[in-house]
Residue, then its C-alpha position, 0 to 999 in steps of 0.5 A: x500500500x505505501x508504494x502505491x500511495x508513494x506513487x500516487x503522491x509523486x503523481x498528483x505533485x507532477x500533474x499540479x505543480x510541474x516540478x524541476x526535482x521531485x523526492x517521495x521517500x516513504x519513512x513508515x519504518x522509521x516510525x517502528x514502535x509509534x502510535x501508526x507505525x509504518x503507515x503513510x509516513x512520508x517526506x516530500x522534497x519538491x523543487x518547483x517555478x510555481x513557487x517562486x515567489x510563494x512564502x513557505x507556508x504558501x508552498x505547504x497548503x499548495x502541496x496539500x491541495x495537490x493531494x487533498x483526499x489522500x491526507x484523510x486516506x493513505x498519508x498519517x504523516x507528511x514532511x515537506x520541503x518546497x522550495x522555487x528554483x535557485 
């Protein structure tokens, strides 16, 4: 299941944000012994044009937006760094 959703992630950012550089790294073992271990814990690192400009917390609530139903779904956990082109 984490795969799928890691896939559907990268899909959903790609479609609406056009990234230069797109990560998905799904963290879930990394929470072993936690309250949801292993589920929907994911970090995104996402370098896009359409957040120049953008401040920070911006950024973040278009990366929600992106994915809207699958943070009530597939994702417990979400770490995001989006940044505009350099």
């Amino acid at each position: 299941m984490s795969e799928a959703v890691a896939g559907e992630i990268r899909r959903r950012l790609a479609v609406a944000l056009t990234p230069q550089t797109l990560e998905v790294v799904d963290e879930g073992h990394l929470h072993a012994g936690h309250a949801h271990a292993g589920k929907g814990h994911y970090r995104v690192r996402i370098v896009s044009a359409a957040f120049a400009g953008v401040p920070p917390l911006r950024r973040h609530r278009m990366v929600y937006a992106a994915l809207d139903d699958l943070l009530e779904q597939g994702i417990h956990a979400l770490s995001i760094e989006a940044h505009p082109p350099v």
